[in-house]
N, C-alpha and C positions, 0 to 999 in steps of 0.2 A: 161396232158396239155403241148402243146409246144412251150406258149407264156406269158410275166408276163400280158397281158393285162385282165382282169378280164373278166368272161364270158361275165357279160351284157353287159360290154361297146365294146366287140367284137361283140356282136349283135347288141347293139346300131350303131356302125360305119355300118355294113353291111347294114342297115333297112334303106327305108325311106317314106317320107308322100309325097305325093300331097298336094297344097295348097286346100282348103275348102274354102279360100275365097279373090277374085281379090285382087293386091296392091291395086287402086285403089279404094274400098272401104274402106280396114285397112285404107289408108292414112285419108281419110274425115273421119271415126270414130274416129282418133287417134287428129286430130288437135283442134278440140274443147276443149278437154279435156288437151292439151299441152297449151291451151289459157289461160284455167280455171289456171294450175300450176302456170304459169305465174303472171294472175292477184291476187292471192292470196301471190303472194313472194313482189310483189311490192309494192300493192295497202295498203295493211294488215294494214300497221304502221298507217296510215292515219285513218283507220276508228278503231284504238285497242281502245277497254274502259276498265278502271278498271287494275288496280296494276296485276301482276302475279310472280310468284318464279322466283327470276333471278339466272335463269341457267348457264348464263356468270361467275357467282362466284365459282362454280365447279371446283374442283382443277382434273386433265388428267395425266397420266406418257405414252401415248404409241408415244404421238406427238417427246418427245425431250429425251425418256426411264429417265425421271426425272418430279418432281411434277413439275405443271405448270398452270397457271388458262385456264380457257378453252379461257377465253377472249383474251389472250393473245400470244394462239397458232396460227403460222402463215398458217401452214400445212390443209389441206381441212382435217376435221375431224367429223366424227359421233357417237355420244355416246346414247346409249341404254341403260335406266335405267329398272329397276324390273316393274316398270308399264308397261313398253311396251312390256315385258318377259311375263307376266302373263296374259296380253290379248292375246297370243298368244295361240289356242287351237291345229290346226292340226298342224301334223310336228313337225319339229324340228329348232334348230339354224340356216341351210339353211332356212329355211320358212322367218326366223323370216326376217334376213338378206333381202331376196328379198320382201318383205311385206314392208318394212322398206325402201325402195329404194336408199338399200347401193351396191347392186351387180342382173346380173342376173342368174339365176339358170338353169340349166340343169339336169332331171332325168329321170333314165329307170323305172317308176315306182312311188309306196309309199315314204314313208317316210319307209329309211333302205336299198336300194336302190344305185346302184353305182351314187354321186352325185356331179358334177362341177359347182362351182361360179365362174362368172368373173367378175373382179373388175377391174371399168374401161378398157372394154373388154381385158383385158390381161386371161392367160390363167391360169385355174385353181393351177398348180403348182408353179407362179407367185406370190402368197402370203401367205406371212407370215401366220403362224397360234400359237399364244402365250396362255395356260391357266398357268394363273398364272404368267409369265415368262419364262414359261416350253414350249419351242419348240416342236410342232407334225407335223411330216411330214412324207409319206409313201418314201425310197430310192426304192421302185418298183415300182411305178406305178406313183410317183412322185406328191407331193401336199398331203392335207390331207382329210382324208376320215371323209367327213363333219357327216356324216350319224350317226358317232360314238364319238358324243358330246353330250352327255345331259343337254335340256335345262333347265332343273329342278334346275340344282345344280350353273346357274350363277345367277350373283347380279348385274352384270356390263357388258358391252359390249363397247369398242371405236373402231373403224373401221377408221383405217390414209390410205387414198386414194393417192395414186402417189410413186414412188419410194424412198426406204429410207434402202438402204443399206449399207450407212454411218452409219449409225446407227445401223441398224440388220444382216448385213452382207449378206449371199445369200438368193435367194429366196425373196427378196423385190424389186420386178422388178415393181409389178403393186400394192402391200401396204402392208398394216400389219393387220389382225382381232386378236385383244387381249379381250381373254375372262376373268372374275374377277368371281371369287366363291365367293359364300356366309362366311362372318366369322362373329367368336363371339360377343355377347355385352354385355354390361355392366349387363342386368337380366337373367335371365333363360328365355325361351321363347321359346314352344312348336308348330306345325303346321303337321295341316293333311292337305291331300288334295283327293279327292275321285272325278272320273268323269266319263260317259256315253254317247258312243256316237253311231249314227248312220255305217254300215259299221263294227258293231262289236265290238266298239273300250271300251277298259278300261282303265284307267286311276287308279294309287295313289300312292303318295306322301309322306313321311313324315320327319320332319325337329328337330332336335332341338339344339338349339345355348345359349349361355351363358359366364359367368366368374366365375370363383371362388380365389380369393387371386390374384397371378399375373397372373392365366391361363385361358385362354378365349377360347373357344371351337366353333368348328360348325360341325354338324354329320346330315347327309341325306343320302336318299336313297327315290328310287324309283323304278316305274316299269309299263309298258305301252303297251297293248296287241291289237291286229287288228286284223280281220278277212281279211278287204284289200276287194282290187277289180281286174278285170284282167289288169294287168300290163302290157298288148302288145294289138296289136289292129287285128283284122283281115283285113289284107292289101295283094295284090298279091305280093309285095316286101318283107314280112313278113316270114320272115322263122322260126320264134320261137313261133309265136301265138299255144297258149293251151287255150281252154275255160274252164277256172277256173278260182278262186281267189284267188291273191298272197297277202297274209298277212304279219304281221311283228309284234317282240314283242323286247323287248329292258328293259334290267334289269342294275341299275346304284346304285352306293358307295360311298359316299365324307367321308374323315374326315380334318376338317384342326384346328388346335391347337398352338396357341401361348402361349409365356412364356414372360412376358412384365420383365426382371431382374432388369430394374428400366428404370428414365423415358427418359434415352436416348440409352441402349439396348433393342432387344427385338429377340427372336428366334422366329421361326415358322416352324411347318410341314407340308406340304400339302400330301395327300393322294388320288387318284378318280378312279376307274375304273367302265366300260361301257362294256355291251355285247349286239351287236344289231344282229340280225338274222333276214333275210326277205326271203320270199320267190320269184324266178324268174321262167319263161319259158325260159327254155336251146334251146331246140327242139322241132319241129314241130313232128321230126321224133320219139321222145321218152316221147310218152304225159302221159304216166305213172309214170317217173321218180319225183321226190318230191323234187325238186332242191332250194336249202337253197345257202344264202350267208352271213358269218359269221363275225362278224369284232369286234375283242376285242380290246380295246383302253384301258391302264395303263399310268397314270403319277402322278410321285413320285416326292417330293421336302424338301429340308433343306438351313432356309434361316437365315441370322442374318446380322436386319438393327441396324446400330449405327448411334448414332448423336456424334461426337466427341468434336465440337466446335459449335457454335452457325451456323458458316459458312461453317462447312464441315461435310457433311454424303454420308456416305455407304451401300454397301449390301453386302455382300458376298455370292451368294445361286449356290447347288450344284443339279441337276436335269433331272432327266433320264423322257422317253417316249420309250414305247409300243405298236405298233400297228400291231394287228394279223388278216393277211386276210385267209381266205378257204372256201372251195367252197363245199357240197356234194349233189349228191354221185360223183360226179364227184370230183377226187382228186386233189385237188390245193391248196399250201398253201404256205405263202410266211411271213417272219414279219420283221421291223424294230423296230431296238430301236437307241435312241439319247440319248446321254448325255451329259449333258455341266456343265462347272464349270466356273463362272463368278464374277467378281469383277465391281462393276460401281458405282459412287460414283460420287458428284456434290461439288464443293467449290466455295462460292461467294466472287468471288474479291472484288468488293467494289459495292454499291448498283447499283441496276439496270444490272450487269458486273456478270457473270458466267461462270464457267466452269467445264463440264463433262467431264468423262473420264470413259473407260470401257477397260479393260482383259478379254478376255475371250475364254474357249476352247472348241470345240464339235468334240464328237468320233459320229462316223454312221457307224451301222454294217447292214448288209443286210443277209439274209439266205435265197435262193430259190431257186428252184429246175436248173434254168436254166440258173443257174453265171456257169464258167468256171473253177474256185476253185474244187481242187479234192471233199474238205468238203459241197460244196456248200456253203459257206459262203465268203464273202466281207467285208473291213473295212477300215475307212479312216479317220482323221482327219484336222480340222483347227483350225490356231492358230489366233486370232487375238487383235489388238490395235486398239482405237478408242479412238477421241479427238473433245469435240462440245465446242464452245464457243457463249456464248448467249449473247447480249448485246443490254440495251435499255435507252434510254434516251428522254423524252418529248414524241414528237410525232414520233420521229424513233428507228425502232426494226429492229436488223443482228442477223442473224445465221448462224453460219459456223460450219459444220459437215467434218468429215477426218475418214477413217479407212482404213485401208490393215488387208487383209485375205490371209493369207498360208495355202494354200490345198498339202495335204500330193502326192497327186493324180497328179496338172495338175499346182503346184505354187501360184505365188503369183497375187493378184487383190487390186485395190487401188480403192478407190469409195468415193465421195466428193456431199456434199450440197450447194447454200447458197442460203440462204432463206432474202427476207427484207419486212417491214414490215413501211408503214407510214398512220400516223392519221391524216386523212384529213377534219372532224370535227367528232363532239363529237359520240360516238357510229361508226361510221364510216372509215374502213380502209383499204388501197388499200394495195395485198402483192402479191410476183413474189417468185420463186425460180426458181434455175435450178440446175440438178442430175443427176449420172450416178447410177445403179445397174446391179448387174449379179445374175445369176442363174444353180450355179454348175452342172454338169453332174450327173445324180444319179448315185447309184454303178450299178443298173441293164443296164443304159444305154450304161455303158464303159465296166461292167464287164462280160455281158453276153453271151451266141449265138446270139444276135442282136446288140451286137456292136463292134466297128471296129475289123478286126484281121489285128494286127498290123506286123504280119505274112509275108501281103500279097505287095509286092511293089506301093508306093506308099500311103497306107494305115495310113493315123494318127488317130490321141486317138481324141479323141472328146473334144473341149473348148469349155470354159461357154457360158451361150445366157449372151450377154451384152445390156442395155437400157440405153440412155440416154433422157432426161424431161426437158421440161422445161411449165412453167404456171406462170400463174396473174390471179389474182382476185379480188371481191370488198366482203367486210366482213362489213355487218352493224348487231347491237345487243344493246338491250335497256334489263330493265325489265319485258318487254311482250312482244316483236317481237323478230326475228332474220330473217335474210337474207344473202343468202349469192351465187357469181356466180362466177365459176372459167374454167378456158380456160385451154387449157392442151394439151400439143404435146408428144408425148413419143415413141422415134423410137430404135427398137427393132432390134440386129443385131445377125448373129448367132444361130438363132433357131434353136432348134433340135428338127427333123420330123423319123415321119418311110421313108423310103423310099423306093427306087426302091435295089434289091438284088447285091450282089457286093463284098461288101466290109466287110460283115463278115461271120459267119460259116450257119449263119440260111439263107436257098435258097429260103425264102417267101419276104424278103425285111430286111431293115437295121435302124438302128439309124444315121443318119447325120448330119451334121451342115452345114447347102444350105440356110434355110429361112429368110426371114429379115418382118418386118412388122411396120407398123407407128400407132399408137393409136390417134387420137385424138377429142379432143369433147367437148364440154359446158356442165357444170355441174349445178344445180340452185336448190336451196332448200330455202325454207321459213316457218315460220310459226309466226302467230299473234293469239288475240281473240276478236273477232267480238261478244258486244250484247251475252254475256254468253257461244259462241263456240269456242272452241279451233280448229283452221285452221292447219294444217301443210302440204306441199305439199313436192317433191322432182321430178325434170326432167332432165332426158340425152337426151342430142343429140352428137350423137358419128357416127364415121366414123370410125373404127378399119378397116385395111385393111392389105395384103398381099402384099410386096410392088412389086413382082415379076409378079403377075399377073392384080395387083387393083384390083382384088376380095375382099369381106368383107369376114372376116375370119368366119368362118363356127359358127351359130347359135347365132351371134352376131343382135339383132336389131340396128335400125339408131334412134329410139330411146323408151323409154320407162320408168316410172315413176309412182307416187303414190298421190292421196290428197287423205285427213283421215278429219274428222270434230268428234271432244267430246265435250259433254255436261255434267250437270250435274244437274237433276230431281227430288229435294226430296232425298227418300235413293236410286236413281238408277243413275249409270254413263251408259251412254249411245254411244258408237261410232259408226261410220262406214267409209268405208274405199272402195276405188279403186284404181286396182294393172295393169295397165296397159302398154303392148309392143307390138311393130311394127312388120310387116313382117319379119323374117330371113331365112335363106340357111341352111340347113342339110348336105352340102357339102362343100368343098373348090370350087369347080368349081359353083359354086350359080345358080345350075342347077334343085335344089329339093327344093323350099322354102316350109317354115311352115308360115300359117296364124299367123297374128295377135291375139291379143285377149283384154279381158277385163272383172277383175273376181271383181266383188263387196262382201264386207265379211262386217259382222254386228256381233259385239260384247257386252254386259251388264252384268253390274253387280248390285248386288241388296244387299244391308246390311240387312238382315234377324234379326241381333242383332250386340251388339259393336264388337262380338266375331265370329259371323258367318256369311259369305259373299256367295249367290246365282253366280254360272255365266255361262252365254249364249253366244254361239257361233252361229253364221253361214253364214258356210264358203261357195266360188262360188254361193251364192244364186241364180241365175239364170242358176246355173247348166250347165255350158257352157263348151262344149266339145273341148280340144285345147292340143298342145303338143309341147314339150322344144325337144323333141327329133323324128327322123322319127322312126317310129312305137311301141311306148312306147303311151301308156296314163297318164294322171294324173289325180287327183281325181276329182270325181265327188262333187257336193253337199254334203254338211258332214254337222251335227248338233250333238252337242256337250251341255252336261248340267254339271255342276260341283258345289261340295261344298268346299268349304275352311276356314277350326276351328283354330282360331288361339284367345287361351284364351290369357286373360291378365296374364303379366308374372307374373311365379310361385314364 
């Protein structure tokens, strides 16, 4: 191999699709149903009957990295609990994410598959990715490799939209996804889970959590097999179509173990590794080869929260990440691992009056074949300070965030918040912020045959992409509705492209820092209960653009969103759900667009007994043929049946 770019996604950029179906149609399919999002965010509160769990009392840490009511976060935020986990059958944590109408998705393929979310069309390596607390990110190919997260083993998902690397430091140009794992509780309590689906697929699960004296435990594992479909399409632009089927099968590990030493220390381990293997079409020209793409993902953690004082607690946790790519038979192999050692901790001044504070340091080592290191290997550290102050009083709320980051590599960066927040009547509250984030250079970017030689006159190192943000919005929330619309500008300076050859040792093209890009776009999410159904909707309208050309940046829609409606029938819960996006471009020059689409998926479950629960999937029901990427397909029609035993604890 003579490039860190991973095979597919080298095929993916080379491929593309003709549209299949006029703007002009997408657009009038697409507005009706942006009407419907609409009158379902507004109208909701007016027609809710009937009490429902108020969600607004849910305590969040990924908004302010400290506990925080959800009601209270000023920050655009989406949190994903276990119910909406476990109605998910096809795919994975991408699935779940764009089903969810937190990001949209791009794949060469399955599920296991090289796979890019943008959030708030920023670019996949643009956001955070947290399990646990625990950083994953690839330093080769930059951003994380969604594919190799299993959805099995989370309990929690919050998804903070806008920049916040005040807070997180690099890498939170476009948000944060913080994943939460399953942990102990107070009984023993065992779970299988067993499923079958159309396309091959197998599915099982199994779980089991508890406490004993001060230690409280959660131990899973899983494993999930496909037989797949052909993952390329036969197109004349198509240089890798095989007529097969490219499968995928994905085996995963948790353990996580607390030691509560009494009721204001408390230790914890976290443990999880994931091995996903899928199968691609390399080549047209070698349609015999049996081309796998491998992605082992390890992360490790040691944590111990104190409560010191009524008014001050800490954490102290230390936390490595593993992420192993390779390709065969074609040899290609490349891994990062992270580590960080963090201290962050919150003291209340005096009521309503807060302040955080975090230490904290991450090493990134890189190994692959094509750094410039006699060893092949790369390393680099940062060191950073960060200071939030929260403050609320009556109907106004300020946040001011501060952090500088030292990079061993390219120096120092300063990155600041401030967020405000006023209640304008009851449930009801208007909040602005504005931010700057960066997004460090990976080791492969600076340190490879693709980036700069510094060798050469003229020739500099490559500096961070910098974003600065600013948004407002209106936040309404009761104990049965929630609404909420936020406006957002976020101009993006410093991007680094491949580019044109030059400036380093590889004669195919180069890493640069040339592109600049502006994001921005209306966001609107709602959900009420009408008459025994549960409403939830979510809509973008987004304008991410190229500010060099005013092109939209490659594979981005103008807009695209979800409404769900659940019920509940006797012993059956009952959903269904529409996932729908607008025309996009398969290129920077917005010369190859992909159609539109719109995939309706129906979900049940059915209590067989208190212990045993039936559930049905089906997904694209109308079986409708569309692509995130030119010449890659996505799944067809899938139908999925599962059982889930979860006795009463032992």
């Amino acid at each position: 191999m003579t490039s860190s770019v991973r095979p597919q996604a080298r095929t993916q950029a080379r491929a593309s699709l003709p549209a299949s179906i006029p703007s002009s149609t997408v657009r009038a399919r697409t507005l009706p149903f942006a009407l419907a999002l609409i009158a379902v965010a507004v109208q909701g509160d007016a027609l809710a009957q009937g009490p429902g769990p108020n969600k607004l009392d849910s305590v969040v840490v990924t908004a302010t990295r400290s506990p925080i009511r959800l009601s209270e976060v000023l920050a655009d935020l989406t949190v994903l609990n276990r119910a909406d986990i476990e109605r998910q059958a096809f795919g994975g944590l991408a699935d779940l994410l764009r089903n969810s109408g937190c990001v949209e998705m791009v794949r060469n393929g399955g599920p296991g598959t090289s796979t890019s979310l943008y959030l708030r069309g920023a670019e996949t390596r643009h956001t955070v990715v947290l399990v646990d607390g625990v950083r994953v990110d690839s330093q080769a190919s930059g951003g994380t490799a969604w594919q190799g997260i299993p959805l099995s083993q989370i309990e929690r998902v919050e998804v903070l939209k806008g920049p916040a690397s005040a807070i997180y430091g690099s890498d939170a140009v476009g948000g944060v996804v913080q994943i939460f794992t399953r942990k102990g509780g107070p009984r023993l309590q065992a779970e299988l889970g067993v499923g079958l689906g159309n396309l091959g697929t197998r599915k099982l699960d199994a779980g089991l959590t508890g406490s004993s004296g001060l230690l409280d435990f959660a131990l899973s594992a899983a494993t999930e097999r496909s037989d797949g479909f052909n993952s390329t399409i036969d197109s004349p632009s198509s240089f890798s179509y095989i007529a097969d089927r490219d499968g995928w099968k994905n085996h995963n590990l948790k353990a996580r173990v607390g030691l509560q030493l009494n009721p204001a220390h408390r230790l914890e381990a976290l443990a999880l590794s994931s091995h996903a293997d899928a199968q691609y079409d390399g080549s047209k020209n070698t349609p015999n080869n049996d081309d796998h793409s491998i992605q082992d993902t390890r992360v490790a953690q040691l944590s111990w929260s104190a409560q010191w004082v009524p008014a001050l607690q800490t954490q102290l946790s230390l936390g490595q990440s593993n992420e192993q790519y390779e390709t065969k038979p074609s040899i290609y192999q490349t891994e990062t691992r992270l580590r960080n050692i963090s201290l962050n901790g919150s003291y209340e001044i005096s009521k309503g009056q807060q302040l955080n504070f975090i230490v904290e340091r991450r090493e990134d080592r890189l190994e692959n074949p094509n750094l410039l290191t006699a060893d092949k290997v790369d390393k680099r550290h940062q060191n950073a300070l960060a200071l939030g102050w929260l403050w609320s009083q009556d109907a106004l709320s300020l946040q001011l965030h501060g952090r500088h980051d030292d990079d061993s590599q390219f120096g120092g960066v300063n990155t600041g918040t401030v967020a405000a927040g006023y209640v304008i009547a009851p449930g009801l509250r208007l909040v602005s912020s504005i931010g700057t984030a960066f997004r460090a250079p990976t080791l492969f970017q600076r340190g490879s045959i693709y980036g700069p030689d510094l060798s050469k006159p003229g020739v500099k190192p490559l500096d961070a992409e910098h974003g600065r943000n600013f948004e407002f919005g209106l936040k309404y929330g009761n104990e049965r509705s929630e609404f909420s619309v936020t406006a957002y500008r976020n101009r993006i300076r410093d991007l680094i492209i491949y580019g044109a050859a030059g400036s380093c040792i590889n004669k195919g093209g180069c890493y640069q820092n040339v592109a600049s890009a502006r994001l921005q776009g209306l966001s609107l999410q709602g959900s009420t209960e009408i008459a025994g159904i549960r409403l939830s909707s979510t809509m973008d309208l987004q304008a991410p653009k190229d500010m060099s050309t005013s092109k939209l940046l490659a594979r981005r829609a103008r807009m695209y969103g979800t409404l769900r409606a659940d019920t509940t029938v006797a012993n059956w819960k009952l959903g269904a759900a529409v996932q729908s996006s607008g025309q996009r471009y398969d290129n920077a020059a917005n010369t190859k667009p992909l159609a539109g689409y719109a995939l309706l998926n129906l979900d049940a479950q059915y209590s067989l007994t208190r212990e045993l629960r039936l559930q049905l999937n089906l997904d694209n029901a109308f079986n409708r043929s569309y692509h995130t990427a030119g010449g890659y397909a996505q799944a067809p029609r899938t139908v999925f049946v599962g059982l889930r035993y979860s006795p009463a604890a032992l």
